[in-house]
MARPA-360006 format. One record per residue (C-alpha): x, y, z. Coordinates in nm, 2 decimals. Layout:
BEGIN
<pt X="X" Y="Y" Z="Z"/>
...
This chain:
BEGIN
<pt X="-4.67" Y="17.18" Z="12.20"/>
<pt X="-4.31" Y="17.12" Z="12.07"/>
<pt X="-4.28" Y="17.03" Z="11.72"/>
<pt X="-4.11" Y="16.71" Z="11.62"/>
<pt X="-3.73" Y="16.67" Z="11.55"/>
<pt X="-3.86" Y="16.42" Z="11.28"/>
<pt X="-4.21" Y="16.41" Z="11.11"/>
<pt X="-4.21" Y="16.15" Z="10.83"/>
<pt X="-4.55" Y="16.14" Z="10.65"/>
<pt X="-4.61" Y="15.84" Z="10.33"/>
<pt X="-4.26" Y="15.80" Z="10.28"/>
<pt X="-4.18" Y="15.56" Z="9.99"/>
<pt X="-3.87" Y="15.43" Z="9.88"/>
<pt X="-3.89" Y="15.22" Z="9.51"/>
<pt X="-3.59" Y="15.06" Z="9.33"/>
<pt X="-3.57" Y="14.91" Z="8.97"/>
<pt X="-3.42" Y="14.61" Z="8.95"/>
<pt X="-3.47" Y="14.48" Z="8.57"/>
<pt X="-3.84" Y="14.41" Z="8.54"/>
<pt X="-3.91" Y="14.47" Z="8.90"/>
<pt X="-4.00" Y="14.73" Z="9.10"/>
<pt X="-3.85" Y="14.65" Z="9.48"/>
<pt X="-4.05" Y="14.84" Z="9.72"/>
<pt X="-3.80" Y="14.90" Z="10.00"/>
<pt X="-4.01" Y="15.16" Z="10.19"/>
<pt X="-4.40" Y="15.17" Z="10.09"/>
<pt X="-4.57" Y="15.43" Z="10.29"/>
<pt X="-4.44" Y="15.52" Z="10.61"/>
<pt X="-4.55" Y="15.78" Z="10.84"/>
<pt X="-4.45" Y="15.86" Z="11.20"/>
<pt X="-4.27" Y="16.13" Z="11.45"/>
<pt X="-4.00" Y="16.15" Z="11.67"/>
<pt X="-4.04" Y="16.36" Z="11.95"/>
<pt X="-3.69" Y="16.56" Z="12.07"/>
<pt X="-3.53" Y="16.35" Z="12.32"/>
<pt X="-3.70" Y="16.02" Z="12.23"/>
<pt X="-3.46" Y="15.71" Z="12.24"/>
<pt X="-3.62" Y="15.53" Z="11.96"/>
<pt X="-3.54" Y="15.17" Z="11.83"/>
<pt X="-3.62" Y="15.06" Z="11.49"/>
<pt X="-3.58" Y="14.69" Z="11.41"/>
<pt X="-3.68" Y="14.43" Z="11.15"/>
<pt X="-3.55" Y="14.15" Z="10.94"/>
<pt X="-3.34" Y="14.13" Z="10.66"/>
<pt X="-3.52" Y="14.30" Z="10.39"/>
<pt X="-3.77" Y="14.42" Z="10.61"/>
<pt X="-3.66" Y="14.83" Z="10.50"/>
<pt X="-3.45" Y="14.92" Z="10.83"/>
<pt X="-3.16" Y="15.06" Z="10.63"/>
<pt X="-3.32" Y="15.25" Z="10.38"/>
<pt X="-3.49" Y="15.42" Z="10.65"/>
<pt X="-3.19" Y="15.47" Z="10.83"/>
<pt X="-3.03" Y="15.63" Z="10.51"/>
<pt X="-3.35" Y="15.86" Z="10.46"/>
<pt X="-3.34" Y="15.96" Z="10.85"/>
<pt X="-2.98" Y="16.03" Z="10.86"/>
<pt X="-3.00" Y="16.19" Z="10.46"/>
<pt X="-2.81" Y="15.97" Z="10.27"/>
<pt X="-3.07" Y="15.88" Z="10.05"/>
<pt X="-3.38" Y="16.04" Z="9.95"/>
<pt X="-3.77" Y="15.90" Z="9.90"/>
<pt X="-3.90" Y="15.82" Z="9.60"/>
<pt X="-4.24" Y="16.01" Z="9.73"/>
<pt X="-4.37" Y="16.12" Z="10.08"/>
<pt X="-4.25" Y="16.39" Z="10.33"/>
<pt X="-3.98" Y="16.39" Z="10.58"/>
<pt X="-3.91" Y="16.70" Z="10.81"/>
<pt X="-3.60" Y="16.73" Z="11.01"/>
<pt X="-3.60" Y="16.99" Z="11.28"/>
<pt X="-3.81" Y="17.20" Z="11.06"/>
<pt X="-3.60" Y="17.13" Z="10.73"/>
<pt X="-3.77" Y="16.98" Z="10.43"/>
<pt X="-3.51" Y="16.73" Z="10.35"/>
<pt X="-3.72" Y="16.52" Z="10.13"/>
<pt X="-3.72" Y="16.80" Z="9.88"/>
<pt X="-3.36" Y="16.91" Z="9.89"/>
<pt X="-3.06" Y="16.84" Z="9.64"/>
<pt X="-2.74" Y="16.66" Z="9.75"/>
<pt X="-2.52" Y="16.99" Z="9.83"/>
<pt X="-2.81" Y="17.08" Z="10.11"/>
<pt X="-2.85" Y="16.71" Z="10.24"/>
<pt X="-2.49" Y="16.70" Z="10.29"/>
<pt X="-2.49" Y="17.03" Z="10.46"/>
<pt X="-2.78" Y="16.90" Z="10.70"/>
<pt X="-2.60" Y="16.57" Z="10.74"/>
<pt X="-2.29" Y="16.75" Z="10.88"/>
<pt X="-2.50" Y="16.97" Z="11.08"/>
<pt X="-2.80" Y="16.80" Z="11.24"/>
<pt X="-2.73" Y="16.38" Z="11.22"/>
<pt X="-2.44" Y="16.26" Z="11.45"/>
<pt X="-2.34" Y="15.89" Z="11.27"/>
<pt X="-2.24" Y="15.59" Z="11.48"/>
<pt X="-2.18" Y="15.31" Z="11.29"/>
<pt X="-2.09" Y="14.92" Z="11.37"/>
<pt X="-1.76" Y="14.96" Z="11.19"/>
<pt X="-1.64" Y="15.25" Z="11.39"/>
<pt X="-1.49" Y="15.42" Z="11.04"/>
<pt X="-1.26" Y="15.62" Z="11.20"/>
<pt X="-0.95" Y="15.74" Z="11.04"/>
<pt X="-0.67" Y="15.52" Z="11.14"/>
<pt X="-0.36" Y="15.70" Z="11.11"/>
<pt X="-0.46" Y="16.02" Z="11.33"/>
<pt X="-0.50" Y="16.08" Z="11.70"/>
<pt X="-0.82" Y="16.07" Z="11.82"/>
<pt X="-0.85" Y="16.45" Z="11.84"/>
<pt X="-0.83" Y="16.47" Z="11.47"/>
<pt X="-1.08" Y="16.20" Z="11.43"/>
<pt X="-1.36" Y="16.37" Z="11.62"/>
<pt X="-1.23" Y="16.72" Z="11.50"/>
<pt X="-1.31" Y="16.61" Z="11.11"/>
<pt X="-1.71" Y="16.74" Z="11.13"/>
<pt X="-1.63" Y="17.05" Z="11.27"/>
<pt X="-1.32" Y="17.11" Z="10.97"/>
<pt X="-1.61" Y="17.07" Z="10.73"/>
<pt X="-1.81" Y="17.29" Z="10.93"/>
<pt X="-1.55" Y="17.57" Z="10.91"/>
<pt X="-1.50" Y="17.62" Z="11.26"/>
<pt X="-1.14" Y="17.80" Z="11.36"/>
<pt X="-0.85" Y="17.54" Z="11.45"/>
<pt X="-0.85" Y="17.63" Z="11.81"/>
<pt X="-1.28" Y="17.61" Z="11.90"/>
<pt X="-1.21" Y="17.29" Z="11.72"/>
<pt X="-0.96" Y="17.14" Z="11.93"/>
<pt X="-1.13" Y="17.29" Z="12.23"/>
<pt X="-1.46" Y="17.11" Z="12.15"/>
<pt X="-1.34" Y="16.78" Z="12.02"/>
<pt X="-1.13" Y="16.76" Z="12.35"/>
<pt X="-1.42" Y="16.85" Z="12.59"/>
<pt X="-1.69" Y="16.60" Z="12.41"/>
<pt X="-1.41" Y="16.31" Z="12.44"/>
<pt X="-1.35" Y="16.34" Z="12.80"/>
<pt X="-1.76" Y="16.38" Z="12.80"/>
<pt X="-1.70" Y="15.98" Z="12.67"/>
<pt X="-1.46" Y="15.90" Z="12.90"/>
<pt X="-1.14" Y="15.93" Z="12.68"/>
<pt X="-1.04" Y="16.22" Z="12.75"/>
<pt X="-0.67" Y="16.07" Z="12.89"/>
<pt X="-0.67" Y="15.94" Z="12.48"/>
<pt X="-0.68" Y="16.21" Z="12.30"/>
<pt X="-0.37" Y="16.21" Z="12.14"/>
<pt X="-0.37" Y="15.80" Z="12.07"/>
<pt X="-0.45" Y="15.64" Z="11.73"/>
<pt X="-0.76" Y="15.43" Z="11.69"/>
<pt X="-0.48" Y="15.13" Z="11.68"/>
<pt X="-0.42" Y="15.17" Z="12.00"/>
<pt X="-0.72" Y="15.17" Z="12.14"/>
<pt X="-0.98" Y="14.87" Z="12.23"/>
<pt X="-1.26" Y="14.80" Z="12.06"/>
<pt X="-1.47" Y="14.98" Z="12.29"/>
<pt X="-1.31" Y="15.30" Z="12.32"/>
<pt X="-1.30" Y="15.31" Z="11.94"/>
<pt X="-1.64" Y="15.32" Z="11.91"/>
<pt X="-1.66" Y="15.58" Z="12.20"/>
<pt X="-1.41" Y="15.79" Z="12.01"/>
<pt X="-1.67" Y="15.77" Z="11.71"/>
<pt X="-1.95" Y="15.87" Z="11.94"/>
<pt X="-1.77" Y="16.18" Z="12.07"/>
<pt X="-1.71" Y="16.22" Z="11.67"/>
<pt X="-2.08" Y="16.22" Z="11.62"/>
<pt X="-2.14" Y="16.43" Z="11.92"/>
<pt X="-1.94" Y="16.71" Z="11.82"/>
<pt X="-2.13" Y="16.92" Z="11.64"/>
<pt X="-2.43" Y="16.87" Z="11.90"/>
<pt X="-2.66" Y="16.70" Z="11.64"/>
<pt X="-3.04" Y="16.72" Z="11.62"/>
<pt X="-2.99" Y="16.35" Z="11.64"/>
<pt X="-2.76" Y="16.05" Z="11.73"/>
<pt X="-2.83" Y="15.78" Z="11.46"/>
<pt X="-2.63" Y="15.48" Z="11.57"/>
<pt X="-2.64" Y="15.15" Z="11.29"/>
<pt X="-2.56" Y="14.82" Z="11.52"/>
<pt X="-2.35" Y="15.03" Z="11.77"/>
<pt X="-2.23" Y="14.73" Z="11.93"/>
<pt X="-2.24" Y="14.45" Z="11.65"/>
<pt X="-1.84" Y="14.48" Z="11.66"/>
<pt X="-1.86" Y="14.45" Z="11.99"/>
<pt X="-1.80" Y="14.16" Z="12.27"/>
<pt X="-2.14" Y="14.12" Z="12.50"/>
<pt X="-1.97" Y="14.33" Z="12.81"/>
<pt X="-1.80" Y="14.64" Z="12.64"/>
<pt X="-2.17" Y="14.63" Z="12.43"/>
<pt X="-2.33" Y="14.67" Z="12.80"/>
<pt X="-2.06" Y="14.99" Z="12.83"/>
<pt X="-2.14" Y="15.14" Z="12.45"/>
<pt X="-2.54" Y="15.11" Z="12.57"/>
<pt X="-2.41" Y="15.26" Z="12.96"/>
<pt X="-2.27" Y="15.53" Z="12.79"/>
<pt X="-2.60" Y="15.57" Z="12.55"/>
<pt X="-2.81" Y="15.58" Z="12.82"/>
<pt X="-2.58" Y="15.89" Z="12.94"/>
<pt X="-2.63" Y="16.08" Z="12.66"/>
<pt X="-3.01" Y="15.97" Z="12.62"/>
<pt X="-3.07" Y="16.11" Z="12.98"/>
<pt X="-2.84" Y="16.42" Z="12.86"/>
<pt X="-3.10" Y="16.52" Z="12.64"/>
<pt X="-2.99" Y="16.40" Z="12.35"/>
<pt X="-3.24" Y="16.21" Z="12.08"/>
<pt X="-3.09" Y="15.83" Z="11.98"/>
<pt X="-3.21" Y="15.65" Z="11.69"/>
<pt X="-3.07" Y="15.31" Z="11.71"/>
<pt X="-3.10" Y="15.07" Z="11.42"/>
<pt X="-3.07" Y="14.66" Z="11.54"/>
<pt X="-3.16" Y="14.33" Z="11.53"/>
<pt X="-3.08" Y="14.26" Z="11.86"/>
<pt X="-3.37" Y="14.28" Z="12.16"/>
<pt X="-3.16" Y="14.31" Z="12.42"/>
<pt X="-2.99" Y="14.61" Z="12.24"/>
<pt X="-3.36" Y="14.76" Z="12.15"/>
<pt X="-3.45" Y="14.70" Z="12.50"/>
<pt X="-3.23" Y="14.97" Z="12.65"/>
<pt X="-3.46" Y="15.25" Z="12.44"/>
<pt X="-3.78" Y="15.40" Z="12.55"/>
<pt X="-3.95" Y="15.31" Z="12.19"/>
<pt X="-3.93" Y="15.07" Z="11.90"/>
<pt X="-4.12" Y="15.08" Z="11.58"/>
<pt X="-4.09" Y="14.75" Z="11.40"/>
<pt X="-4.07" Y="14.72" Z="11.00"/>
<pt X="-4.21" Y="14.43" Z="10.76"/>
<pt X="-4.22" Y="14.42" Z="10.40"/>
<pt X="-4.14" Y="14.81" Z="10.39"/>
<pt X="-4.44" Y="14.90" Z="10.66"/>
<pt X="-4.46" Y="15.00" Z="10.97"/>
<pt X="-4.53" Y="14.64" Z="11.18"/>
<pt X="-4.61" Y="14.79" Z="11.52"/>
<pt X="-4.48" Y="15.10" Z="11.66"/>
<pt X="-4.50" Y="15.06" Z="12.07"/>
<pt X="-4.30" Y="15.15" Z="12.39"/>
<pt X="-4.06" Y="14.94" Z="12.60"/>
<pt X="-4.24" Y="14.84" Z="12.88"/>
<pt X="-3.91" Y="14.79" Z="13.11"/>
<pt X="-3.59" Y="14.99" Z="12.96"/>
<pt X="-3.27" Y="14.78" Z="13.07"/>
<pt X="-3.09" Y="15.13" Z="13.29"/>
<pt X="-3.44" Y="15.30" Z="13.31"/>
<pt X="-3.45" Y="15.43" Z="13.65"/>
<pt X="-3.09" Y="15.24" Z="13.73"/>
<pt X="-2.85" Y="15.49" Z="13.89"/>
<pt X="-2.53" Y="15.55" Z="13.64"/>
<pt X="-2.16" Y="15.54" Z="13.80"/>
């Protein structure tokens, strides 16, 4: 049996805050599975985005174990999370965050720089992975010039390029109006039927009702943890 992209066992995640001890994430335990399209929701409060931060490395627990793709990332300093960051966790997030004085090429090239991969395999790749998104007739545009939607595709391809362990996408269409949302989660399903594994964090049920799973968070627990009966594009052709 395959192992797990992501095995979180007991994971806690405690702030001070004067007196009080907030407990953000209080024992959390579950898998994901390579390929899963996995939705985690909750309310405000609830612990979504600190789990998002441990999942994609930007934080780390308090106590607990979390495994990526055979890494022990709960036990590693910041030089090695950033490392695993760059190498395993493509980052989608509502506010695009892309750079906005440089093409599009240069945007999505900028994980591969850190990476230390040659100018030219760099070009070559950031160029293949946009036209994999549809853009490929924008490379050499500024995010400026671009809608709304195809800046957030420009960021997917930018999360895509260094063919992550995982997509981790934080309200990919929050920015968005409701029909180039439908196109973000077209082009999700894409990638999900691709092979790729998609974490999306959101508040929205129609947006969590495109993936194959969502685990629900309350008070820094796991509230339920089930599959989605009816996946919006499950089983729907793609143009």
């Amino acid at each position: 049996m395959e192992q797990p992209v992501i095995q979180i066992s007991d994971l806690t995640r405690f702030y001070q805050m004067g007196d009080t001890t907030v407990k953000a994430l209080n024992g959390v335990t579950f898998d994901i599975s390579r390929n899963e399209y996995l939705a985690i929701m909750g309310p405000s409060g609830s612990g979504k985005s600190t789990l998002m931060n441990m999942i994609g490395c930007l934080d780390t627990p308090t106590s607990g174990e979390y495994v990526l793709n055979n890494n022990r990332v709960s036990e590693m300093d910041d030089a090695e999370l950033a490392e695993v960051r760059n190498r395993e966790i493509g980052f989608v997030f509502q506010t695009f965050n892309l750079l906005p004085r440089t093409s599009c090429l240069a945007n999505v090239e900028l994980p591969l720089i850190y990476a230390g991969i040659k100018s030219s395999d760099r070009k070559e790749r950031a160029r293949d992975v946009l036209t994999k998104v549809g853009l490929g007739d924008r490379v050499d545009h500024k995010p400026n010039e671009l809608s709304g939607g195809q800046r957030q595709r420009v960021a997917i391809a930018r999360a895509l390029v260094n063919n992550p362990s995982i997509l981790l996408a934080d309200e990919p269409t929050g920015n968005l109006d409701s029909k180039t949302g439908e196109e973000i989660m077209l082009l999700f399903e894409e990638l999900y039927r691709q092979g790729n594994t998609i974490i999306l964090v959101t508040h929205e049920n129609e947006i969590a009702d495109h993936s194959r799973r969502i685990v629900r968070l309350r008070d820094g627990v796991i509230e339920s943890d089930t599959p989605v009966e009816n996946p919006t594009l499950a089983g729907k052709e793609l143009v």
